[in-house]
Structure formats: C-alpha cells, structure tokens
C-alpha beads as a LAMMPS data file, in Angstrom:
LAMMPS data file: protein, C-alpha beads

428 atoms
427 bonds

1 atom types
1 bond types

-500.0 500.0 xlo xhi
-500.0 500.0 ylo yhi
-500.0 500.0 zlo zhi

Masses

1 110.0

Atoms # bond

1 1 1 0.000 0.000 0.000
2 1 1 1.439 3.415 -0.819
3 1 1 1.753 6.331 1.358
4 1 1 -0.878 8.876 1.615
5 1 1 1.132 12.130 0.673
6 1 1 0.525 15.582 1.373
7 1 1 -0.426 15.809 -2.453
8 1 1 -3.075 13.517 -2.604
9 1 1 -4.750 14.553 0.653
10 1 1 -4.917 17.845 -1.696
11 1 1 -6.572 15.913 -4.500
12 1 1 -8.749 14.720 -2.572
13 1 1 -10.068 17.710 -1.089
14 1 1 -10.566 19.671 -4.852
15 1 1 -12.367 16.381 -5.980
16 1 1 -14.896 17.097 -2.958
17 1 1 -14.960 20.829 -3.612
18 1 1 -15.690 20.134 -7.170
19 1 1 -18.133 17.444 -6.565
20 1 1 -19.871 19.563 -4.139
21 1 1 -19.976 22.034 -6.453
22 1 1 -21.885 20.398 -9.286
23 1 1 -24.003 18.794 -6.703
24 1 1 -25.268 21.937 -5.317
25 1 1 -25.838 23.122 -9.163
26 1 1 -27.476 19.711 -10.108
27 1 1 -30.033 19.523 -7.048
28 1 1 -31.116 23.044 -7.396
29 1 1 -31.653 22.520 -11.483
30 1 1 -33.572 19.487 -10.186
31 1 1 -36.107 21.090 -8.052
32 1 1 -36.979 24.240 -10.702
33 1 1 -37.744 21.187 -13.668
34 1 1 -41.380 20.026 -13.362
35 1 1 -43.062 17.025 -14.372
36 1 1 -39.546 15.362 -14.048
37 1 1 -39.610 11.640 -14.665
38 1 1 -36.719 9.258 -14.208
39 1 1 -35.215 9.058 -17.687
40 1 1 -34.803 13.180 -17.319
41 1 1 -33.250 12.790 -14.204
42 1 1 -31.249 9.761 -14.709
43 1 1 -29.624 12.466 -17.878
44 1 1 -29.567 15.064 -16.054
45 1 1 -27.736 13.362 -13.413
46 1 1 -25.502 11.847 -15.979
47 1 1 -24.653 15.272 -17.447
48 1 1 -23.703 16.567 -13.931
49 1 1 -21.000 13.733 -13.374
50 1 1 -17.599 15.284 -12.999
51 1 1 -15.896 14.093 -15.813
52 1 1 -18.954 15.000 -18.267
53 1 1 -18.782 17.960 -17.051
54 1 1 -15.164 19.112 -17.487
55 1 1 -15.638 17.689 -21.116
56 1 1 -18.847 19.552 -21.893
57 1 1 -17.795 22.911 -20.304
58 1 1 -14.462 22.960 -21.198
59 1 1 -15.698 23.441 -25.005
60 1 1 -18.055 26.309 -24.132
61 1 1 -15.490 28.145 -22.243
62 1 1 -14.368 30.079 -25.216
63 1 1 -17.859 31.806 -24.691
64 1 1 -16.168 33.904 -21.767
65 1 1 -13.033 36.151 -21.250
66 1 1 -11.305 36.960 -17.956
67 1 1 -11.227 40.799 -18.211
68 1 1 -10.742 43.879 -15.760
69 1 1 -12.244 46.607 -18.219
70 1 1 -15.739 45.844 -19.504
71 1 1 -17.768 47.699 -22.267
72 1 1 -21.142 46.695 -21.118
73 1 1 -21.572 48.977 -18.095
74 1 1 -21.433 52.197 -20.754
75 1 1 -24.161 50.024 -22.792
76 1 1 -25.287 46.971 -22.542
77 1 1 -25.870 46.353 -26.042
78 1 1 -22.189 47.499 -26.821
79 1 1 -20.463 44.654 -28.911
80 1 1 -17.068 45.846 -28.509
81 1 1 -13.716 44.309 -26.789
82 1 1 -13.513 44.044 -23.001
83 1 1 -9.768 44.095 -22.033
84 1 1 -7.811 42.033 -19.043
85 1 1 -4.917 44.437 -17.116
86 1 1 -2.368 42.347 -15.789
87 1 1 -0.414 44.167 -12.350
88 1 1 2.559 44.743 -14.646
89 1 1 0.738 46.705 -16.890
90 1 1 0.444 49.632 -14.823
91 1 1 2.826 48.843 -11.790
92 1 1 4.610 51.832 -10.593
93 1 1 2.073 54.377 -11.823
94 1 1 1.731 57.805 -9.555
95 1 1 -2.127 57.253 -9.742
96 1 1 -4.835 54.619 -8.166
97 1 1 -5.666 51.797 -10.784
98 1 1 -6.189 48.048 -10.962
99 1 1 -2.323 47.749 -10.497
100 1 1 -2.492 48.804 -7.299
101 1 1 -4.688 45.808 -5.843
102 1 1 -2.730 43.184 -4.709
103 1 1 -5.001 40.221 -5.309
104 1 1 -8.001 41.859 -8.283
105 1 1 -11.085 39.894 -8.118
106 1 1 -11.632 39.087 -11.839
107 1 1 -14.678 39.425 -13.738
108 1 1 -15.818 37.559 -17.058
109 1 1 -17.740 38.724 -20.007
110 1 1 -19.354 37.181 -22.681
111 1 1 -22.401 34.337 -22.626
112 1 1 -24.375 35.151 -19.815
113 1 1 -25.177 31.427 -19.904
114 1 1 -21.983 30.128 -19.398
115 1 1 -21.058 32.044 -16.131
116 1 1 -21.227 28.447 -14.397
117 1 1 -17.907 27.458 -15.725
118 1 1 -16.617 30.767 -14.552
119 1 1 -18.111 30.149 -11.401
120 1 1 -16.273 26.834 -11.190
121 1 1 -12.392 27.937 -11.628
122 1 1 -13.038 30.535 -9.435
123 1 1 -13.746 28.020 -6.773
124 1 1 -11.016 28.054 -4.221
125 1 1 -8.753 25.837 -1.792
126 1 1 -6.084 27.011 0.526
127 1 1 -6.435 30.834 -1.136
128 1 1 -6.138 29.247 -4.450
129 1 1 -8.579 29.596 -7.635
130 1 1 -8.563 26.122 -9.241
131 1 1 -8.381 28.246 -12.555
132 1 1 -4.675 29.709 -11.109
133 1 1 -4.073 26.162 -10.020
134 1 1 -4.889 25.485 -14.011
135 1 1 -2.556 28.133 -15.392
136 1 1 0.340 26.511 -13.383
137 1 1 -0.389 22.938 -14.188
138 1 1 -0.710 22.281 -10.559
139 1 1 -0.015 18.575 -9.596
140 1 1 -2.815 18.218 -6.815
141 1 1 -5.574 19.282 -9.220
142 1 1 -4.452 17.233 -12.175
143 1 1 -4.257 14.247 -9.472
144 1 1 -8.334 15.432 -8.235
145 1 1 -9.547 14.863 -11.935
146 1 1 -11.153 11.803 -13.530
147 1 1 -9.437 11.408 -16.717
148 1 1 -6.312 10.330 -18.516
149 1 1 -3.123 12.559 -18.367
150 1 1 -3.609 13.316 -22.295
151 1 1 -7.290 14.557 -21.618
152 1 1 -6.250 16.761 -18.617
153 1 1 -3.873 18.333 -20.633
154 1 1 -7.111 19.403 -23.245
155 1 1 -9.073 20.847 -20.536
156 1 1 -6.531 22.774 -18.901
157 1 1 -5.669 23.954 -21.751
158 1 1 -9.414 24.961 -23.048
159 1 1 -9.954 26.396 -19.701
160 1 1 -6.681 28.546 -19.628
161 1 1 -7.641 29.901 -22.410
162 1 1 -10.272 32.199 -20.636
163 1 1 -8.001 34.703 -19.878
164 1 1 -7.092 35.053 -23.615
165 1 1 -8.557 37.879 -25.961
166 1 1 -10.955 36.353 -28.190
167 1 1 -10.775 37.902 -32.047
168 1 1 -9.027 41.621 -32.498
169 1 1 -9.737 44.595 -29.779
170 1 1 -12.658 46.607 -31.382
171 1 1 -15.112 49.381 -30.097
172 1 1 -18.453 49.985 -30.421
173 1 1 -20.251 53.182 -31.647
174 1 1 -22.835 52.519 -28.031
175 1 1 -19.260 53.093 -25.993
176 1 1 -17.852 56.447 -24.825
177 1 1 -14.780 57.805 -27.476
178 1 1 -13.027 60.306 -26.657
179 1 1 -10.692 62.249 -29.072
180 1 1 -7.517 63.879 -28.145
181 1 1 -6.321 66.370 -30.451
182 1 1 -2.800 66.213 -31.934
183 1 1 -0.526 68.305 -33.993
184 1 1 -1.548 69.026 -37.277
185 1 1 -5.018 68.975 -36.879
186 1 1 -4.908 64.856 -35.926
187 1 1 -6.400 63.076 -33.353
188 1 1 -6.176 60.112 -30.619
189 1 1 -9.298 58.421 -30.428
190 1 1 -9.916 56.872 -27.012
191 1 1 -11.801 54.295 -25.391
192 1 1 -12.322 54.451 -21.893
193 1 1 -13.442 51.403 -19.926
194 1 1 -15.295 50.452 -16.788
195 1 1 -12.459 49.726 -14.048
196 1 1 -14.532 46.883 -13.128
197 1 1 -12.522 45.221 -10.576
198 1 1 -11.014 47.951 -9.465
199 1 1 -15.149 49.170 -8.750
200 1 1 -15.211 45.814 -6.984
201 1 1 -12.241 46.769 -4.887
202 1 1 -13.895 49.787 -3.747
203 1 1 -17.348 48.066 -3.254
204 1 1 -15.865 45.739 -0.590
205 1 1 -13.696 48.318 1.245
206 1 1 -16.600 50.345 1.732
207 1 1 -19.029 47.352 2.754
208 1 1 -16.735 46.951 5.449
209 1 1 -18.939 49.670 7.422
210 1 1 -21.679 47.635 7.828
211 1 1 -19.557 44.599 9.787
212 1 1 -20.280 44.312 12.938
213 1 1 -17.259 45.575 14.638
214 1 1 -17.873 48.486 12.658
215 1 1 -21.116 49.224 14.132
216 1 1 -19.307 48.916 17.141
217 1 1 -16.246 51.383 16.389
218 1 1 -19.261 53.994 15.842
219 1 1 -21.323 52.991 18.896
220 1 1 -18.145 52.955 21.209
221 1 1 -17.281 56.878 19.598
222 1 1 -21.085 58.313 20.305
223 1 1 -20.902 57.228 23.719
224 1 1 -17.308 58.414 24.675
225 1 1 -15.723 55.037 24.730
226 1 1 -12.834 53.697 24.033
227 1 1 -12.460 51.037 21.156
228 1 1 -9.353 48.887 19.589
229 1 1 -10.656 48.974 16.282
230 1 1 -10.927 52.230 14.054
231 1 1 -13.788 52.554 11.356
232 1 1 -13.568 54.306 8.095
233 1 1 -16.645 57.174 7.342
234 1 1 -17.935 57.690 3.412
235 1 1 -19.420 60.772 3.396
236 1 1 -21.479 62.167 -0.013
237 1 1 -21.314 58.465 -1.092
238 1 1 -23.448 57.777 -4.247
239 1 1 -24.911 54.558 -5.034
240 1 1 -25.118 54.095 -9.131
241 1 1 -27.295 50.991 -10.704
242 1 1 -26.179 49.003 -13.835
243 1 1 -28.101 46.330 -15.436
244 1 1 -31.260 47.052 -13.994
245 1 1 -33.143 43.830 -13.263
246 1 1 -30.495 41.884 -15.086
247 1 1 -27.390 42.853 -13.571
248 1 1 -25.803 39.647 -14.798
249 1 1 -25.967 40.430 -18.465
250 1 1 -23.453 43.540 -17.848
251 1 1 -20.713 41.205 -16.125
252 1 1 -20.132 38.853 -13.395
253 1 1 -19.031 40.934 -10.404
254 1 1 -21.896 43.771 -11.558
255 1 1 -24.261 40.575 -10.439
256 1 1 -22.550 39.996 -7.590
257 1 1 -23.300 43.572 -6.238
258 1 1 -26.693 43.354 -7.405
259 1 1 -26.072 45.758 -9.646
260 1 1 -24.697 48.359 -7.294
261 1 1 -21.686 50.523 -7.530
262 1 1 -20.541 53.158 -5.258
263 1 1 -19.539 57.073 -6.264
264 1 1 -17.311 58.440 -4.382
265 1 1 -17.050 62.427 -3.921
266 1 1 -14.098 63.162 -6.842
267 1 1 -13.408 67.094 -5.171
268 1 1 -10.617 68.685 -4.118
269 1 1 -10.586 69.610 -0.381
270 1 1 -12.626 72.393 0.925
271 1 1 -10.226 73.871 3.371
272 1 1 -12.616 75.731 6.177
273 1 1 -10.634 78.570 7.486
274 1 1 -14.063 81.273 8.947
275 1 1 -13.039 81.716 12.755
276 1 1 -8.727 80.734 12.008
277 1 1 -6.923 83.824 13.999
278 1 1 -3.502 84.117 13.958
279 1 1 -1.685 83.181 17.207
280 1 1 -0.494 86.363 18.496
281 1 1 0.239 87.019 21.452
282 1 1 1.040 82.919 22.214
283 1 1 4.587 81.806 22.480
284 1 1 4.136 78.728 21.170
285 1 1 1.330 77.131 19.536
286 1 1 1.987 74.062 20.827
287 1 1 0.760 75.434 24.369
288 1 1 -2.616 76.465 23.395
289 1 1 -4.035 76.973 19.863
290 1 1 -3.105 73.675 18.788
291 1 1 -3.297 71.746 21.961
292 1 1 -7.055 72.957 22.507
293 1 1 -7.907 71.721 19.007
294 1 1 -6.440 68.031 19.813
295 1 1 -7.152 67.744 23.123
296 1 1 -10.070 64.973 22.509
297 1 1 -7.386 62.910 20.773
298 1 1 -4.474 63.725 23.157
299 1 1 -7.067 62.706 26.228
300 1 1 -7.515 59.488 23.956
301 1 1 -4.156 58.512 23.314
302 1 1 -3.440 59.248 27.276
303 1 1 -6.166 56.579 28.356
304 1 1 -4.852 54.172 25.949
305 1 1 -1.245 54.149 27.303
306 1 1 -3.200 54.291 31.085
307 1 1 -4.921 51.091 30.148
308 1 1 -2.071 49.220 28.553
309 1 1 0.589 50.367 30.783
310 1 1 0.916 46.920 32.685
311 1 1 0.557 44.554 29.734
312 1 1 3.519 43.758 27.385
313 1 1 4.085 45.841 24.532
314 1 1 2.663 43.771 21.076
315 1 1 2.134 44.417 17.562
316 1 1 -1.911 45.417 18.062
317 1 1 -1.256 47.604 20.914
318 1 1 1.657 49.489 19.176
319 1 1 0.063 50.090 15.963
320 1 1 -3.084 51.418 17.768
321 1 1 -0.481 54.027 19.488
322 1 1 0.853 54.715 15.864
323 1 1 -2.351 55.361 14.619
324 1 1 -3.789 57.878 17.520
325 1 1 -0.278 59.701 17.262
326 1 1 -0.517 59.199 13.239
327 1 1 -4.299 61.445 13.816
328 1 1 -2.559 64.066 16.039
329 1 1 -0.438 64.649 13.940
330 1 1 -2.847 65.139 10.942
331 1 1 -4.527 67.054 12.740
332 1 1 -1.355 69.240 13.144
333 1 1 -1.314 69.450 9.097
334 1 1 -4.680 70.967 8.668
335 1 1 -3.961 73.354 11.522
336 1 1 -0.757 74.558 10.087
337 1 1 -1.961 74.788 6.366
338 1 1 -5.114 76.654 7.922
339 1 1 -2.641 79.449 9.752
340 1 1 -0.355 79.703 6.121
341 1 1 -3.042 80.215 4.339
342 1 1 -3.872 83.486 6.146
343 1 1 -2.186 86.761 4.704
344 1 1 1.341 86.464 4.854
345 1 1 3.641 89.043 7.237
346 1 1 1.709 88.580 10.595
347 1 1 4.239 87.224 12.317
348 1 1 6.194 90.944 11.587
349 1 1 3.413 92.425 14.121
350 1 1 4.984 93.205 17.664
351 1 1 2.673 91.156 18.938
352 1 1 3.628 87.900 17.444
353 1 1 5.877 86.129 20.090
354 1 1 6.106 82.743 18.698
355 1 1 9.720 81.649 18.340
356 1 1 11.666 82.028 14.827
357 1 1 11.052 78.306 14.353
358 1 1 7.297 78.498 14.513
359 1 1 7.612 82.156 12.518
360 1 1 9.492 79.985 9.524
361 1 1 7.002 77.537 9.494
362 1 1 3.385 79.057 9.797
363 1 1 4.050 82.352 7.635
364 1 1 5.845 81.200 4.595
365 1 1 4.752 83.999 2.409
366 1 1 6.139 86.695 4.451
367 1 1 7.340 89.608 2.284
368 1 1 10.499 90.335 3.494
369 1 1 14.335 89.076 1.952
370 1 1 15.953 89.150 4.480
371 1 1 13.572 87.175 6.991
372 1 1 13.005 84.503 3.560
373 1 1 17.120 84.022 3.493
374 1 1 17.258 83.444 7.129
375 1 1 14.717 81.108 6.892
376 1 1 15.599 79.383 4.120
377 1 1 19.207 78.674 6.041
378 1 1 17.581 77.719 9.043
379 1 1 17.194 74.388 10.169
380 1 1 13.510 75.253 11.426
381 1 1 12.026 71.791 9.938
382 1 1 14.327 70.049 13.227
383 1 1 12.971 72.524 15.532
384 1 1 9.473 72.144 14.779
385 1 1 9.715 68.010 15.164
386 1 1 11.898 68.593 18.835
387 1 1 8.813 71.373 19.919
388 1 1 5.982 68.497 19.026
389 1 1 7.863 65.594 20.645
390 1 1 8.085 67.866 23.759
391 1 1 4.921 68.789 23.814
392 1 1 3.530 65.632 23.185
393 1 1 5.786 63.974 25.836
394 1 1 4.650 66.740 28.576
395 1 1 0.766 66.303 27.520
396 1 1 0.666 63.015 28.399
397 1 1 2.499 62.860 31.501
398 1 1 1.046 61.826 34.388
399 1 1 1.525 60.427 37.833
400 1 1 1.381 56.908 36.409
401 1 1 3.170 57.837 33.222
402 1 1 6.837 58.960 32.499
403 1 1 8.390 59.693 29.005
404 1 1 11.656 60.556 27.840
405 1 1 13.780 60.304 25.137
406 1 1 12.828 57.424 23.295
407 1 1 9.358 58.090 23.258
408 1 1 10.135 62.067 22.260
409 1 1 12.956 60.296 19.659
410 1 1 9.141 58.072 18.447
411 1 1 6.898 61.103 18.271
412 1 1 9.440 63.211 15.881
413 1 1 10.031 60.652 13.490
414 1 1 6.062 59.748 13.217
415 1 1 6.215 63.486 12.221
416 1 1 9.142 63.389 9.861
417 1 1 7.670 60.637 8.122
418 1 1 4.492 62.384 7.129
419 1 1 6.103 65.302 6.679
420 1 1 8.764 63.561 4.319
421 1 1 6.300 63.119 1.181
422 1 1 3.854 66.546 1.909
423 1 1 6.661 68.768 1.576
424 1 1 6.070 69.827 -1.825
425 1 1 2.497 70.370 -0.874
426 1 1 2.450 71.961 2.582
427 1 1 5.006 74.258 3.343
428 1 1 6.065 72.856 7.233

Bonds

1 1 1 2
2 1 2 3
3 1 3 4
4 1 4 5
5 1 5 6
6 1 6 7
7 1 7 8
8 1 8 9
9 1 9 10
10 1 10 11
11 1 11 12
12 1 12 13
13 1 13 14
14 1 14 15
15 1 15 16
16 1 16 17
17 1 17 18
18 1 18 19
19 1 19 20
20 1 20 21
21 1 21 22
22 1 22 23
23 1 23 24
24 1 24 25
25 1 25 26
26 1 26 27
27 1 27 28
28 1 28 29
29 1 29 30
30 1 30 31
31 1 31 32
32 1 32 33
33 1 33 34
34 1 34 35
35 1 35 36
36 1 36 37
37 1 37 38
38 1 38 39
39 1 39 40
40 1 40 41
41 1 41 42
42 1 42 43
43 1 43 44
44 1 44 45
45 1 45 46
46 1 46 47
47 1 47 48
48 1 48 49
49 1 49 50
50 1 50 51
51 1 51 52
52 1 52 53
53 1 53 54
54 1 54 55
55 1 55 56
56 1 56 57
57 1 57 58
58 1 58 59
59 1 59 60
60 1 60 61
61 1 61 62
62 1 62 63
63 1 63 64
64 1 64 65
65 1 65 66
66 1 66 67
67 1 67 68
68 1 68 69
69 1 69 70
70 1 70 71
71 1 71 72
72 1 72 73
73 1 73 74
74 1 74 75
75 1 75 76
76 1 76 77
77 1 77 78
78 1 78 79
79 1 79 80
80 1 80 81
81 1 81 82
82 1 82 83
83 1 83 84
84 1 84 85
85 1 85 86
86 1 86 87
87 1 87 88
88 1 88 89
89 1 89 90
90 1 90 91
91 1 91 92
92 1 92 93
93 1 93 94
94 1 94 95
95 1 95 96
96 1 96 97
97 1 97 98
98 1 98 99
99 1 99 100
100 1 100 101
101 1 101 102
102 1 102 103
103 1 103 104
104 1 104 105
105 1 105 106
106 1 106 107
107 1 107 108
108 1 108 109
109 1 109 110
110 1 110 111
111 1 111 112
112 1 112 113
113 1 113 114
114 1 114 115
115 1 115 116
116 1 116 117
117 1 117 118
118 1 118 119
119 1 119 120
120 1 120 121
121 1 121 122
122 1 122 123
123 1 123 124
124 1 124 125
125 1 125 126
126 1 126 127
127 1 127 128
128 1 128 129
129 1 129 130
130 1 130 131
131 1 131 132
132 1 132 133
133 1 133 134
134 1 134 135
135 1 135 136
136 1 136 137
137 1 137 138
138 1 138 139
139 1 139 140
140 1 140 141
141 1 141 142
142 1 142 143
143 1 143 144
144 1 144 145
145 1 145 146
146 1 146 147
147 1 147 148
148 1 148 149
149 1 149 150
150 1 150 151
151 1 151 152
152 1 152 153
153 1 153 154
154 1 154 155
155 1 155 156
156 1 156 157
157 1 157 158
158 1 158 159
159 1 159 160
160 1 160 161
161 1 161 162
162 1 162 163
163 1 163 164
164 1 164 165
165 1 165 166
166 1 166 167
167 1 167 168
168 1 168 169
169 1 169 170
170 1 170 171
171 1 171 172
172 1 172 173
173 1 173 174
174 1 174 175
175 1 175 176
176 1 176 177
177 1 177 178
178 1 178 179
179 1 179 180
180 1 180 181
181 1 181 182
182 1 182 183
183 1 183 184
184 1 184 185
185 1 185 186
186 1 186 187
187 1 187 188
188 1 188 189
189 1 189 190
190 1 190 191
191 1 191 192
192 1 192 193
193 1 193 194
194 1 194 195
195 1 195 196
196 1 196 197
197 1 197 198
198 1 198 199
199 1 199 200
200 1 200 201
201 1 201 202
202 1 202 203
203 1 203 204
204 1 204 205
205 1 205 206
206 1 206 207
207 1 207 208
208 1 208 209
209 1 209 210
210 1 210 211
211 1 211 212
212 1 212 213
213 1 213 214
214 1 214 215
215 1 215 216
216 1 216 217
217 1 217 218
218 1 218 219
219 1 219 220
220 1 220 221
221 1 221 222
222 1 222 223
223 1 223 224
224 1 224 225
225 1 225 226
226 1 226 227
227 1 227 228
228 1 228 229
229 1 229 230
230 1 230 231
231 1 231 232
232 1 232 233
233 1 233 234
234 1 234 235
235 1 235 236
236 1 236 237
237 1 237 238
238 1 238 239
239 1 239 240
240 1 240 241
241 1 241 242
242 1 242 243
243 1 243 244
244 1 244 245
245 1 245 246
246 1 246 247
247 1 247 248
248 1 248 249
249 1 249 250
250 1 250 251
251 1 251 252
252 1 252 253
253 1 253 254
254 1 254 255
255 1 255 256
256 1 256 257
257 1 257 258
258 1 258 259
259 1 259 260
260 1 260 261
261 1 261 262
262 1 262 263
263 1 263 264
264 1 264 265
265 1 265 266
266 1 266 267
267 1 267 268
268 1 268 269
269 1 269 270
270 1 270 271
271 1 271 272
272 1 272 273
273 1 273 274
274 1 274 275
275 1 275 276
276 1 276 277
277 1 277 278
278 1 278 279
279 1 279 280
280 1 280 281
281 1 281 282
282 1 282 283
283 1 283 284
284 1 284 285
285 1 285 286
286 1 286 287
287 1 287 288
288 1 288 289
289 1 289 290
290 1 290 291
291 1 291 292
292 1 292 293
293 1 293 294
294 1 294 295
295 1 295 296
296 1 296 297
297 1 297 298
298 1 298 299
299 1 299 300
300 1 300 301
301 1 301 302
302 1 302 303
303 1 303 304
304 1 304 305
305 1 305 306
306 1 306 307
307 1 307 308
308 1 308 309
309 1 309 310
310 1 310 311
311 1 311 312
312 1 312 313
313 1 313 314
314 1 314 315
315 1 315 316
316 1 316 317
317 1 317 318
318 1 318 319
319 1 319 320
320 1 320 321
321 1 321 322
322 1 322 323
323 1 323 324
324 1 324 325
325 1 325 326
326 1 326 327
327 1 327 328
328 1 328 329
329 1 329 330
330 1 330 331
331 1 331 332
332 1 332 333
333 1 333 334
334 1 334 335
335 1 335 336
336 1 336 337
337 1 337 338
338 1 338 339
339 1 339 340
340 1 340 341
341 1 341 342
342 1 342 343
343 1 343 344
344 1 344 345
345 1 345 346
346 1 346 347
347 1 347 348
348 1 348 349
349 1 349 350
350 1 350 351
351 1 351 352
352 1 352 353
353 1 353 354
354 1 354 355
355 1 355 356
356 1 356 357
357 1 357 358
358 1 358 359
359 1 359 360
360 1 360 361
361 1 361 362
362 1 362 363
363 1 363 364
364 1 364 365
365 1 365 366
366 1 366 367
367 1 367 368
368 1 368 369
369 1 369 370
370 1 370 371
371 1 371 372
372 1 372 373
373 1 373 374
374 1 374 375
375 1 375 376
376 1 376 377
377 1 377 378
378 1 378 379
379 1 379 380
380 1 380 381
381 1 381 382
382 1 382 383
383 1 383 384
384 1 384 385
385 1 385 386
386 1 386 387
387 1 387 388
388 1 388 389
389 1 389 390
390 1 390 391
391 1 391 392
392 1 392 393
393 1 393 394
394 1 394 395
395 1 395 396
396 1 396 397
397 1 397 398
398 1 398 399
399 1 399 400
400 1 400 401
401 1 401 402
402 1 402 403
403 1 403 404
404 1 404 405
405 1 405 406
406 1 406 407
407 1 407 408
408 1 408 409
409 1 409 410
410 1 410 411
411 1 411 412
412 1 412 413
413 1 413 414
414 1 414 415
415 1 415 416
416 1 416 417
417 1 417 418
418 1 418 419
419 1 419 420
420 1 420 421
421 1 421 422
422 1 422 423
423 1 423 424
424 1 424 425
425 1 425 426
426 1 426 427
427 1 427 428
C-alpha cells in the first residue's frame, strides 16, 4: 500500500470541492424542472457527473473572457472588446488603478449562460482559484480529476484559455470615445473602460462599514468610549445601478453587487478657514491653539497608554499608538496649512511672540528678503519636530506615566515621516 502524501490529501479535497460544487448546481436545477420523470433525471444526473462535465464545459469556455475593463456597463448592447490588465501593466504608476490591488477579483464577459464554468475555476482551496491552479499545471488538481493525463492536458488547456482575448480589440459606436487632439489637426481616439474590478475593490472596502465591529467602532465613539478597532466614514457616497433587473448580463461581479456601484465624492478639499486667527500674542502654539484643538485625541491617546501600561508591549497595541499619534499629527497638518493660508507678514506684528522656528514655518509667504534668506538657512524643519515631541511627551504625563527620550525620539520621526512626502504640498 502506498503512502498517503501531502499531495493527494490535496486531490482529494478539490475532488470534494468540485463534486460539491456540481451537486449543489445539479439539485437546485432538479427542483426548478417540473413534471420530471426518471429518464430526465437519470440524464440530467448523468450530465452533472464530474468528468462530463469538465468535457462539456471545457468546449463552451471560449464563450467567456477573464477581463478587468468591460464595455457593457457604458451600454449593454455594446459589442465591442472588453480588455484584461495584468499588475505589470500599470505597476509603478503615480495614480490609483487596478495595479495597485494586490489580489483583483476578476470578472468575465461574454455568454451570460456560461457564467457556471466561470463560477467553477473561481472556486477556491487554501487561497487558491482552481483556474490559477490550471494556469500553473498544478499537480494536486491534475491528481483530483477523472481522466487520462492526455485529456487533462485538453481541458486545462481549453480552460486557460479564458483569460485570452478572443478575435481583435474593437469598439463599439454605443461606448464612450473620446478624441484627443494632436498636432496638425490629428487626433487620438480613445476608449475608456469600466475599471470593473477595481469598482469591486472599492465596493468591498466600503461594505466593510456595515460589519459588525464596525457598528461597534461607531457605537463605542457616540458614547465616549474607548475602542481597539478604528472605522472608516464615506461621506457624499453615491450609489449608481447598472443592469437594472439583469445585472448579470453587464458582467459577473456587476451581479454579484446586485447591480450596485458606489460614487465616491471626486473634489478637491474644501479647506474651512471662517473663525482661524492668527496666534499672536502665544509663544508657542503648541501650548494652546493647537493643543485645545487636539485635546479629545491627546485625552484618547493618554487613556490608551493608562490602560495598557501593565501589559507587554505587542504588535496590536503598538500600531493602535501609531495610529492615535498618526491622527494628532494630521490634525497638526490641517492646523498649520489653515494658519499659512492666512495673509502672509503677521508674524512681523509686535505682537507675534512665537519663536523664529514656529515664525518659519506658519508664515511662509512673508514679504520680506531678508527674513526669507534666514529662513531658508535655518534648520527650522528640526525645531518644529523637537517642539511636538516635547509637547507631546509633557501632555501626556502623568503620575502613572513617564516619558523621555525614546518616546520624544518616536513622536518626531512619526512626524518626519508624514512630513517627508507633503513637503512639496504643505510648506512645514
């Protein structure tokens, strides 16, 4: 008797979860078919036997194509190519696109009545599509399926094939062109598509706020009380429906959502300055303009440390420190972008008494040479970092807490970091 191996214990299990599979399928097509008598079952059953299967389906699969840009969602009656975007298509862009999702959920177009088969690779085991299993000839699945080697070999083949473009890329006068003009009077016509995984993406992020800890997160805020988990707000979200009551005949994942996409708000910020004053007459705005602005996060970070203070420092409880320092410290962005943008040369009024540090940083506009020389050969960016790491270590002092230089060493970089790839936005 030979050995059972890791690989066949494997098998096994995509043999059940393809078996299941069809089952499911078979027992549901059973109950919908009336008047059944037993030589339409006995076919029917016959039809749904795994081998029968593969063989039937794998000849229909050149009915679909994996893709990540559909036509249909400009038009459903658009007859044009739907495209598949690879990660190294795009990688490395400096803008959001499919190429920036690590794992893409892929969608299919083509015969509506075919999405079973697509249904089937993407069934999974251990993380694993059994149609990426296919593309890289995996050994367990060849071992799960009921056929000689030379028939395996023509359905992974077939079913492969899915993620190849069928015919030559073509458009559709029901799709959106756009032409770019060119020298002498010539022009780019473009094609946009639907980003329809990259929609997907989006779509499950922003489910997220309806999970349970969620609900939670939001519950835990109204009242006042402290919660490990954070929770992610979409505000001016817009829901928009394709497909109407056929969502399935614009693509796979569009039937998934049930037809629903979300909008989100595509506006630069509104920066709210009514009510910003300068700080005159403060030496630091550390002390109080600033502090009185954070001072519900600052109380929040404080009871954190106060809680966790006995227990052994860990991954969760540092990144949740991170993360309440990380919204100080935004905080401390807006603020100072608020106080820049008010007109420059305040900080020339007698009484301005903030430090030449703070001067430099919140009134970069100020018309005068010689002040813009000295500040430009000052090292007021260092300064800045040491005054928030002091302030933040004193704020959060208490009888049962003591910081010092490592924890005022933690708080500047947090704040060189984010201030390391805003510089050529916010002047700080």
């Amino acid at each position: 008797m030979e050995p059972i191996t890791d690989v066949m214990v494997e098998a096994t299990a995509l043999r059940e979860i393809m078996e299941k599979f069809l089952y499911e399928r078979l027992e549901d097509k059973l109950k919908k078919i009336k008047d059944l008598d037993e030589e339409k079952e006995t076919a029917l059953r016959k039809e749904y036997q795994l081998e029968v299967w593969l063989d039937t389906k794998s000849k229909r699969v050149k009915e679909l194509t994996l893709i990540t840009h559909a036509i249909k969602y400009q038009n459903p009656d658009a007859r044009g190519s739907s495209l598949y975007a690879s990660r190294d298509d795009n990688q490395g862009a400096c803008y959001v696109s499919t190429a920036n999702i690590k794992k893409p959920v892929h969608d299919v177009d083509g015969n509506a009545a075919a999405l079973d088969i697509f249904k089937f690779l993407q069934l999974k085991h251990q993380e694993e599509t059994l149609l990426s299993r296919m593309i890289r000839n995996d050994v367990a699945l060849r071992l799960s399926l009921p056929a000689p080697e030379e028939k395996k070999d023509r359905w992974l083949q077939l079913f492969c094939a899915i993620k190849e473009m069928k015919g030559r890329v073509t458009s559709d006068t029901l799709a959106k062109q756009i032409y770019f003009p060119l020298a002498d009077g010539k022009y780019h016509i473009l094609a946009p598509l639907y980003p329809t995984s990259l929609v997907h993406e989006v779509y499950l992020q922003v489910k997220k706020r309806y999970a349970d800890v969620t609900q939670e997160a939001r519950k835990a805020r109204r009242e006042g009380n402290y919660h490990p988990h954070g929770y992610r707000d979409y505000p001016d979200l817009v829901v928009q429906n394709f497909g109407g009551s056929q969502p399935q005949n614009i693509s796979q994942l569009n039937s998934e959502r049930r037809g629903q996409a979300y909008l989100l708000p595509s506006l630069p910020p509104s920066w709210n300055s009514n009510g910003v004053r300068a700080p005159l007459g403060e030496e630091s705005v550390f002390i109080k303009s600033f502090a009185r602005k954070v001072k519900r996060l600052t109380n929040e970070l404080k009871n954190f440390l106060i809680k966790v203070e006995t227990l052994n420092s860990n991954s969760e409880i540092r990144k949740i420190r991170s993360d309440l320092v990380g919204k100080i410290i935004d905080e401390l962005l807006v603020y100072s972008s608020e106080i820049q943008n008010l007109p420059p040369g305040w900080t020339a009024k007698p009484e301005c008494l903030l430090n030449p540090a703070q001067k430099f940083w919140l009134d970069p506009e100020r018309d005068d040479d010689v002040w813009q020389q000295e500040r430009e050969i000052t090292d007021w960016q260092n300064r800045i970092g040491h005054e928030f790491a002091n302030w933040l270590n004193a704020t959060l002092q208490t009888d049962r807490l003591r910081f010092g230089d490592a924890e005022r060493l933690e708080w500047k970089k947090l704040l060189q970091k984010e201030l390391a790839w805003l510089t050529p936005e916010i002047d700080l």
